[in-house]
C-alpha positions in Angstrom: 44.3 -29.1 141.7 45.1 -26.8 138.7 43.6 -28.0 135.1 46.5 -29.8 134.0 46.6 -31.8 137.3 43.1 -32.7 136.3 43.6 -33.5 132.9 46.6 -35.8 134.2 44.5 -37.9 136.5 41.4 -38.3 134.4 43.2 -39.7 131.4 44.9 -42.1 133.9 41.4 -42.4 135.3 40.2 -43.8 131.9 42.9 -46.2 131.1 44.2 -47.7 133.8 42.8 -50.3 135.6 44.2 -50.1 139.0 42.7 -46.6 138.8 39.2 -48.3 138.5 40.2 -50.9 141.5 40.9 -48.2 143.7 37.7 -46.6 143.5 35.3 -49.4 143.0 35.1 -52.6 144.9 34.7 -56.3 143.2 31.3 -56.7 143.7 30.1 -53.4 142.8 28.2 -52.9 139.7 29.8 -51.6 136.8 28.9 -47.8 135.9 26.6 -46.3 133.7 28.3 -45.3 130.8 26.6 -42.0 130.5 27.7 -38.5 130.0 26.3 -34.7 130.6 27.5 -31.5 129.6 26.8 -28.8 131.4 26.7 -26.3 128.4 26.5 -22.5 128.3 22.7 -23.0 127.1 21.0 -26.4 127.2 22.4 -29.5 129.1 22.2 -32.6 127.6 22.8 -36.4 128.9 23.6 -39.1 126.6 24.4 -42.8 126.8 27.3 -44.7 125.3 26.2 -48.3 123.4 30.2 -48.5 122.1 32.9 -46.0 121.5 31.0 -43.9 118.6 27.4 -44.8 119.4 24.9 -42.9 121.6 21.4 -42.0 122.4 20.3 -38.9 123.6 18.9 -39.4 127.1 17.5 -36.0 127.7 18.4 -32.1 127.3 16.9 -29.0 129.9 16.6 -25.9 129.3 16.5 -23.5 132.5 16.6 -19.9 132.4 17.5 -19.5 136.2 20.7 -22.0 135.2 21.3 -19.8 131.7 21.8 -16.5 133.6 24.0 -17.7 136.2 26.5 -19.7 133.7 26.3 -16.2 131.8 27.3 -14.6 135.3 30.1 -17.0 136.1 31.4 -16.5 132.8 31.4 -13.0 132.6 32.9 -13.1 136.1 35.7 -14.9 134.8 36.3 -12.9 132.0 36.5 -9.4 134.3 38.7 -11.4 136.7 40.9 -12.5 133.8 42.0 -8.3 133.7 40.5 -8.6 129.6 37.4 -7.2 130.1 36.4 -3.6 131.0 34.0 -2.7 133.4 30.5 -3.7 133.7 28.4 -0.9 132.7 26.4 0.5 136.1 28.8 -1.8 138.3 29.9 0.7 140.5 28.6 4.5 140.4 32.0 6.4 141.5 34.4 8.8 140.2 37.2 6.2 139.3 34.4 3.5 138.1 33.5 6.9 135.9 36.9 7.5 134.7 37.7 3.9 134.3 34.9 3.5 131.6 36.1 6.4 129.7 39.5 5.5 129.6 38.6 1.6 128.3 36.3 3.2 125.7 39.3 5.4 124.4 41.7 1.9 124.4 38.9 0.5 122.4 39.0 3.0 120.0 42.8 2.9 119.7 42.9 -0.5 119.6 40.4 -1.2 116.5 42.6 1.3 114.2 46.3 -0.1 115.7 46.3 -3.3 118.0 47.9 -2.5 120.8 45.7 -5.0 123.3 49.0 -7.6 122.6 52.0 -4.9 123.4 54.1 -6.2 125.7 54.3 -2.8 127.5 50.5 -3.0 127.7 50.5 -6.4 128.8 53.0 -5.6 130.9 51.2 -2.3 132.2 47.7 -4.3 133.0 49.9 -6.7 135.7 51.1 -4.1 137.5 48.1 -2.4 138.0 45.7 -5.7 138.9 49.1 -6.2 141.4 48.6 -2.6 142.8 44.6 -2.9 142.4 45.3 -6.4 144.9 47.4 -4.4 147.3 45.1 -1.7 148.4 42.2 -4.2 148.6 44.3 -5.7 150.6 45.2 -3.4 153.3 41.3 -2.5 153.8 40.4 -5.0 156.8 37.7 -7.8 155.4 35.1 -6.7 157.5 34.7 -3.1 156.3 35.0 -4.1 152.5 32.0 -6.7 154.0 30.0 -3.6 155.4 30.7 -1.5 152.6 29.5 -3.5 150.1 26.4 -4.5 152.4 25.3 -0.8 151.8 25.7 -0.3 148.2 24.0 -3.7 147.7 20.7 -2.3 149.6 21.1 0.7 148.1 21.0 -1.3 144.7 24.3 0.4 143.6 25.7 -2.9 142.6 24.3 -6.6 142.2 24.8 -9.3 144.5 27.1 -11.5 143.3 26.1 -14.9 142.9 27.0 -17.6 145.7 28.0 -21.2 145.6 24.6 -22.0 147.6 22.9 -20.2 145.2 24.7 -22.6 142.2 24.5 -25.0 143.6 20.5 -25.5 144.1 20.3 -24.4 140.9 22.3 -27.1 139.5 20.5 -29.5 142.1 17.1 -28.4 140.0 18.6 -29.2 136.9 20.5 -32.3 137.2 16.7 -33.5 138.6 15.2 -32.1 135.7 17.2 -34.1 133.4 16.8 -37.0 135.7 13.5 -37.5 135.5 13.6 -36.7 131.7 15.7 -39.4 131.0 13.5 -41.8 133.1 10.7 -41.0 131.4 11.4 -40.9 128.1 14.1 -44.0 128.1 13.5 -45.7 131.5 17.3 -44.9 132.9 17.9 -43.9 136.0 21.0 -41.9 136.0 22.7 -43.1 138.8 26.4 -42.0 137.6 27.7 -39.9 135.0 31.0 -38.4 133.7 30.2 -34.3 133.7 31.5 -32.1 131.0 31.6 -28.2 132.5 32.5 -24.7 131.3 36.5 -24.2 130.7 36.3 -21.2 133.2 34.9 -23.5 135.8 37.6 -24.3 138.9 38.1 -26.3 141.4 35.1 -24.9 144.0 32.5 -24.9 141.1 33.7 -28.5 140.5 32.9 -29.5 143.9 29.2 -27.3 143.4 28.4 -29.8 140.6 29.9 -33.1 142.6 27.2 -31.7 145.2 24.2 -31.2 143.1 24.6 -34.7 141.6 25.0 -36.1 145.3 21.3 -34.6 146.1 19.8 -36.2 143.1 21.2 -39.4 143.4 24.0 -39.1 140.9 27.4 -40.0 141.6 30.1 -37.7 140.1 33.7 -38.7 141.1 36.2 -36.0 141.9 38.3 -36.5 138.8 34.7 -37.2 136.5 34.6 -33.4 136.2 36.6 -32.4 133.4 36.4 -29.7 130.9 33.9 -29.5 127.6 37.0 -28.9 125.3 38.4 -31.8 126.9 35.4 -33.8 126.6 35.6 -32.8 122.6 38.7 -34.6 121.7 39.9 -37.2 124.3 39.6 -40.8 123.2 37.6 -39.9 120.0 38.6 -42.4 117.8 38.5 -39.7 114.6 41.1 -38.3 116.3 44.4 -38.7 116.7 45.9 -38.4 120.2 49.0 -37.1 119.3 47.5 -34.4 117.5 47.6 -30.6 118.8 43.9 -29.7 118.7 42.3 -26.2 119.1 38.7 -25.8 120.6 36.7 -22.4 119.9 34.1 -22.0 122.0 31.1 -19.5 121.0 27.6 -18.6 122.0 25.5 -16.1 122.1 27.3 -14.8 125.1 30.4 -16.1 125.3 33.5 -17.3 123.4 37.0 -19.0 123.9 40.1 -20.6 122.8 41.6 -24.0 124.2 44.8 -25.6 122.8 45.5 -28.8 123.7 49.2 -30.5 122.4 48.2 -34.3 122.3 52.5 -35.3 121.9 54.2 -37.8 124.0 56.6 -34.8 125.0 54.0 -32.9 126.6 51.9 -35.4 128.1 54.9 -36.4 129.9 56.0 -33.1 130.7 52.2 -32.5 131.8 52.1 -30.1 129.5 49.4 -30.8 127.3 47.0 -28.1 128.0 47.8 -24.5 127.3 45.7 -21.9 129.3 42.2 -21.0 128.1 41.5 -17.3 126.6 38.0 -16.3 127.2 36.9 -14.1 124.4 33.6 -13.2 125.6 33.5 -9.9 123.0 33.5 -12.1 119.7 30.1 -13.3 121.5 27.3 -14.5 119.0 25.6 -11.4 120.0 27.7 -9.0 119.2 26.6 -8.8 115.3 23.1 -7.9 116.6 24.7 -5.1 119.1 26.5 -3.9 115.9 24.0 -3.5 113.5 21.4 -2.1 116.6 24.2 0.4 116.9 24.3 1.2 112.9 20.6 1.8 113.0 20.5 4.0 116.0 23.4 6.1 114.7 21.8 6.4 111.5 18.3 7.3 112.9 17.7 10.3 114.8 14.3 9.8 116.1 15.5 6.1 116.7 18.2 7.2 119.1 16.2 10.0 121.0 13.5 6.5 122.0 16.2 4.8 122.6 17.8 7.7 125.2 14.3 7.8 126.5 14.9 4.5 127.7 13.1 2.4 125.3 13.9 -1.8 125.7 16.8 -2.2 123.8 16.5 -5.2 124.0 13.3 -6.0 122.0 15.0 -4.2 119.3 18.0 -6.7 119.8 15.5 -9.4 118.9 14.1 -7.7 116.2 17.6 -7.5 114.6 18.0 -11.2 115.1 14.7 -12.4 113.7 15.1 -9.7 110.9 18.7 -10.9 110.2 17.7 -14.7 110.3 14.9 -14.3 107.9 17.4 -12.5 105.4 19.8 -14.8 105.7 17.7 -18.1 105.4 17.8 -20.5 108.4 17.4 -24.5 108.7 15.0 -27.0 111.2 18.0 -26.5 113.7 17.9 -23.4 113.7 14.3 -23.3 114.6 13.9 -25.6 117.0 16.9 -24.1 119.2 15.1 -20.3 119.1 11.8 -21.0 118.1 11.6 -18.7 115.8 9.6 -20.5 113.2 6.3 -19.1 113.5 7.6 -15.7 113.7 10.3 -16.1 110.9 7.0 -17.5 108.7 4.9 -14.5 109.8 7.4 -11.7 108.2 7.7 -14.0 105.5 4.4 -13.7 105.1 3.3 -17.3 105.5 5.9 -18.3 102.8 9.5 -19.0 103.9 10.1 -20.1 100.3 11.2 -17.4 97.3 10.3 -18.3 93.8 13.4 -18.9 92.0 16.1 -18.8 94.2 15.2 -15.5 95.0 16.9 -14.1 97.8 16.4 -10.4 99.5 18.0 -7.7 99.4 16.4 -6.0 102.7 13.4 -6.3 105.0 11.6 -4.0 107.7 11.9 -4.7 111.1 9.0 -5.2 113.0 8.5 -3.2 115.8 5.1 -3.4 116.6 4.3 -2.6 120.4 7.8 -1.1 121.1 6.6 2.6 121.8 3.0 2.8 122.8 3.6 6.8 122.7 3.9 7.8 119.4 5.2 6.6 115.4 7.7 4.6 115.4 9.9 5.1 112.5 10.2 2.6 109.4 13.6 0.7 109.6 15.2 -1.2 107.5 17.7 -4.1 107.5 19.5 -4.4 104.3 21.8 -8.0 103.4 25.0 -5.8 103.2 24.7 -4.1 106.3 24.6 -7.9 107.5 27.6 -9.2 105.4 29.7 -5.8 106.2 28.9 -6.9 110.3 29.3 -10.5 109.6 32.8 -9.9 107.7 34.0 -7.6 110.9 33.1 -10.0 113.0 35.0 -13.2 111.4 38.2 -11.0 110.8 39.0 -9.5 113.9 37.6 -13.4 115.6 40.4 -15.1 113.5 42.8 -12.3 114.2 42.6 -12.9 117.9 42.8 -16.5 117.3 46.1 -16.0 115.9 47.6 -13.7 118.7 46.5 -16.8 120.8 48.6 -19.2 118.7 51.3 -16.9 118.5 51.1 -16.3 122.4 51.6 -20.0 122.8 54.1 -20.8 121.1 57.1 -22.0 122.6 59.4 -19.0 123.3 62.6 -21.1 123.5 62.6 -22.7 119.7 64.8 -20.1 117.6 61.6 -19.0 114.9 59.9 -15.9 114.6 58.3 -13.8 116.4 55.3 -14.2 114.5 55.0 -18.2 114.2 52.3 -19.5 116.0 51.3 -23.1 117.2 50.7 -26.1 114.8 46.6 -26.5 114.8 46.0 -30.9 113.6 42.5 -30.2 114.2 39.9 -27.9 115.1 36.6 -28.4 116.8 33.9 -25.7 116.9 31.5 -25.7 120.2 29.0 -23.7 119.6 25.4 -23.2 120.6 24.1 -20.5 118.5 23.2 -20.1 114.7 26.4 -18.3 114.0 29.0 -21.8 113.5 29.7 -21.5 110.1 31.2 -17.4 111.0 33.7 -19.3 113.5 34.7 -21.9 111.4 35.3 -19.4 108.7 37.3 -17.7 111.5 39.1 -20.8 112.5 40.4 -21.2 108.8 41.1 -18.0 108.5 43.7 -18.4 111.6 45.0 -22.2 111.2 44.8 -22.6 107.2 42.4 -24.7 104.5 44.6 -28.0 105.0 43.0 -28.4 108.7 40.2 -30.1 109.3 37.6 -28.2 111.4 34.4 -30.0 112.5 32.0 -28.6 114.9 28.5 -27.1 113.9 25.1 -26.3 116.2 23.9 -29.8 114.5 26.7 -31.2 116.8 25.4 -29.8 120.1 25.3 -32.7 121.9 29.1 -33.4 121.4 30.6 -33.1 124.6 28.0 -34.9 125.8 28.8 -37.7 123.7 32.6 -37.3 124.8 31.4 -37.0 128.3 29.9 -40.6 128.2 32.6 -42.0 126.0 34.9 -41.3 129.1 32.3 -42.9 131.2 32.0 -46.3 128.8 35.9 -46.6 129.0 36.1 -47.1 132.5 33.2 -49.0 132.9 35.0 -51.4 129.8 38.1 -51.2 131.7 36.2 -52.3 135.1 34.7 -54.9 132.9 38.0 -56.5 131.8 39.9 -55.9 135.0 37.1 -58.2 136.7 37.2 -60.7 134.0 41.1 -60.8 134.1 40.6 -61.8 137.9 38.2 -63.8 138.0 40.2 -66.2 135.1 43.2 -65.7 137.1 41.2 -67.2 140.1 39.6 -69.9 137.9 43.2 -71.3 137.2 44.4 -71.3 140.9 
């Protein structure tokens, strides 16, 4: 069943009410109008008391869970032939030469776009088709063999399997279980599931099986999409409207279009393909500005060849960057990085007058146990000069994606992109208000974008708005029998 497919039969799913009698008998009890979303970071449950009302139920945060979403994303994005190759992946001549030649495109490409040419485009297709057909002659069980030995040589990881996602969602969905027990005494019994865009059908079918060992019932077409989960049936929406969905985080980001008009939907058209954009990544302004300071720092680059933890000097960016910047509650409580914000403050996260700064040392204590480390700096413009970069080129490629989906039939130019009626920002990192100054940037000022980290628990919210339609819909189906009997 392809998205659209899915889309399709969960919107009849909702509405109709011979859908709901076909998968729920008379004297069942209605469902639970409750909704999860199986984000990039954190999943949430909530609980529907109307059609724009909800209470949180519970939210988990699970490492084990984080780094396998990460995974599956950044699977998806190398299958999707838009990513280059993982660093260390594969130690061979052609893995070697590959890297080179992707760090030259990238050069290229950031002085003349060229990632769009059609000839490029064009060039990538036929050699994933060629890529396809060697791999294809090699018989299955010595590509098996093969990549038994570099796996226990520890040349390359081993890839994540559905067993392996699926107790992992098992733990979570319990976690959140009992959570919601405890802190509002409901058991979640059945729920409506928000998950990743990049997710298909077999990962579907993972999360229909977790919930099935927890004692959560998650119907076939209860699965849909977070961008999906956004938008459909939200009553500040209109649902004729085309509506673009960014999705960003701290290590991943996307584009969704959906086209809401009765043309489309009857076509089954209303859902154009999703772009991940994993580059344009929340954490990609750290990498930058690491990348300044090394560059600019000799005896900061030879610690760093030596093979110093770049990433505690990632987190020292961050916290460094935050603190110039200024940060809210939100903020806070999503990194906990209050008390050590407050500490380089020096207890006072207040300046006297409005006063803002200019720059601030990093804090590197208990990097490099060996000798001095040297006294960096992180100045606000270096910041806005990486922050700027980052927002441009985002909205840039947001464009190409609009433009890319147009229709190529209607007589207009070459460069016209899609209509945007609204924009919704999913984010769960700090960085919201960069993407929706990237969003207008792409779709105008006349388009209203909503979408913050304050609105985390959107999807969700749409999640269990789904889930109190049907169970209204079940409600009113029963009562329309049970009058109908009352008069024969």
């Amino acid at each position: 069943m392809n998205l659209s497919q899915l889309l399709l039969v969960l919107s009849w799913w909702c509405v109709s009410t011979a859908a709901v009698a076909e998968e729920t008998c008379d004297n069942a009890p209605p469902n639970d109008p409750i909704g999860i979303d199986l984000g990039h970071r954190f999943v949430f449950a909530s609980y529907a008391n109307s059609i724009n009302n909800f209470t949180l139920l519970g939210v988990v945060n699970h490492k084990e869970y984080q780094r396998q979403i990460e995974e599956l994303s950044m699977d998806h994005f190398q299958r999707s032939g838009l990513g280059k190759p993982r660093s260390g992946s594969r130690s061979t001549p052609l893995a070697l030469l590959t890297s080179v030649m992707w760090s030259l495109f990238e050069v290229i490409d950031a002085r003349v776009s060229i990632r769009s040419n059609a000839y490029v485009i064009w060039t990538q297709d036929s050699i994933r088709s060629m890529s396809d057909t060697v791999y294809g002659i090699i018989p299955v069980s010595l590509q098996q063999k093969a990549k038994s030995f570099l796996v226990s040589r520890g040349l390359i990881k081993q890839k994540l399997s559905l067993s392996d996602v699926t107790e992992t969602l098992t733990e979570v969905l319990a976690e959140l279980k009992a959570t919601s027990l405890a802190a509002h005494g409901v058991n979640v019994t059945w729920a409506v599931v928000g998950v990743p865009d990049f997710f298909n059908d077999t990962l579907r079918e993972t999360v229909i099986q977790a919930g099935q060992q927890v004692g959560i019932t998650i119907l076939e077409g209860a699965v849909p999409p977070r961008s999906f989960c956004t938008h459909y049936l939200n009553p500040a929406i209109d649902q004729d409207d085309r509506v673009l969905v960014v999705h960003q985080g701290e290590t991943h980001c996307g584009v969704q279009l959906y086209d809401g008009s009765p043309q489309r939907r009857r076509k089954g058209q209303s859902v154009y393909p999703y772009l991940p954009l994993d580059p344009w990544s929340g954490d990609r302004i750290q990498y930058r500005l690491v990348k300044e300071l090394v560059d600019g720092d000799a005896q900061l680059k030879t610690l760093v060849v030596q093979g110093l933890d770049n990433g505690f000097l990632i987190q020292a960016v961050l916290k460094t960057r935050l603190t110039l910047k200024g940060y809210d509650p939100a903020v806070e409580l999503l990194l906990g990085l209050e008390p050590l914000l407050e500490d380089q403050l020096g207890g006072n996260r207040d300046f006297e007058d409005g006063e803002t700064l200019d720059e601030l040392p990093l804090n590197l204590d208990s990097w490099w146990t060996h000798g001095n480390i040297p006294d960096l700096v992180l100045t606000r413009s270096q910041i806005m000069a990486a922050e700027k970069n980052y927002m441009e080129t985002l909205a840039n490629n947001i464009q190409v994606y609009l433009q890319a989906m147009s229709d190529p039939h209607e007589t207009r130019k070459a460069t016209k992109q899609e209509r945007v009626d609204y924009a919704i920002i999913l984010t769960d990192y700090f960085d919201g208000e960069l993407v929706h100054r990237a969003v207008q940037e792409a779709i105008g000022h006349g388009v209203p974008i909503v979408g913050s980290l304050k609105d985390i628990t959107m999807v969700a919210e749409g999640a269990a708005r789904l889930a109190w339609t049907r169970r209204e819909n079940l409600l009113l189906m029963r009562e329309s029998r049970k009058t109908r009997h009352d008069e024969l």
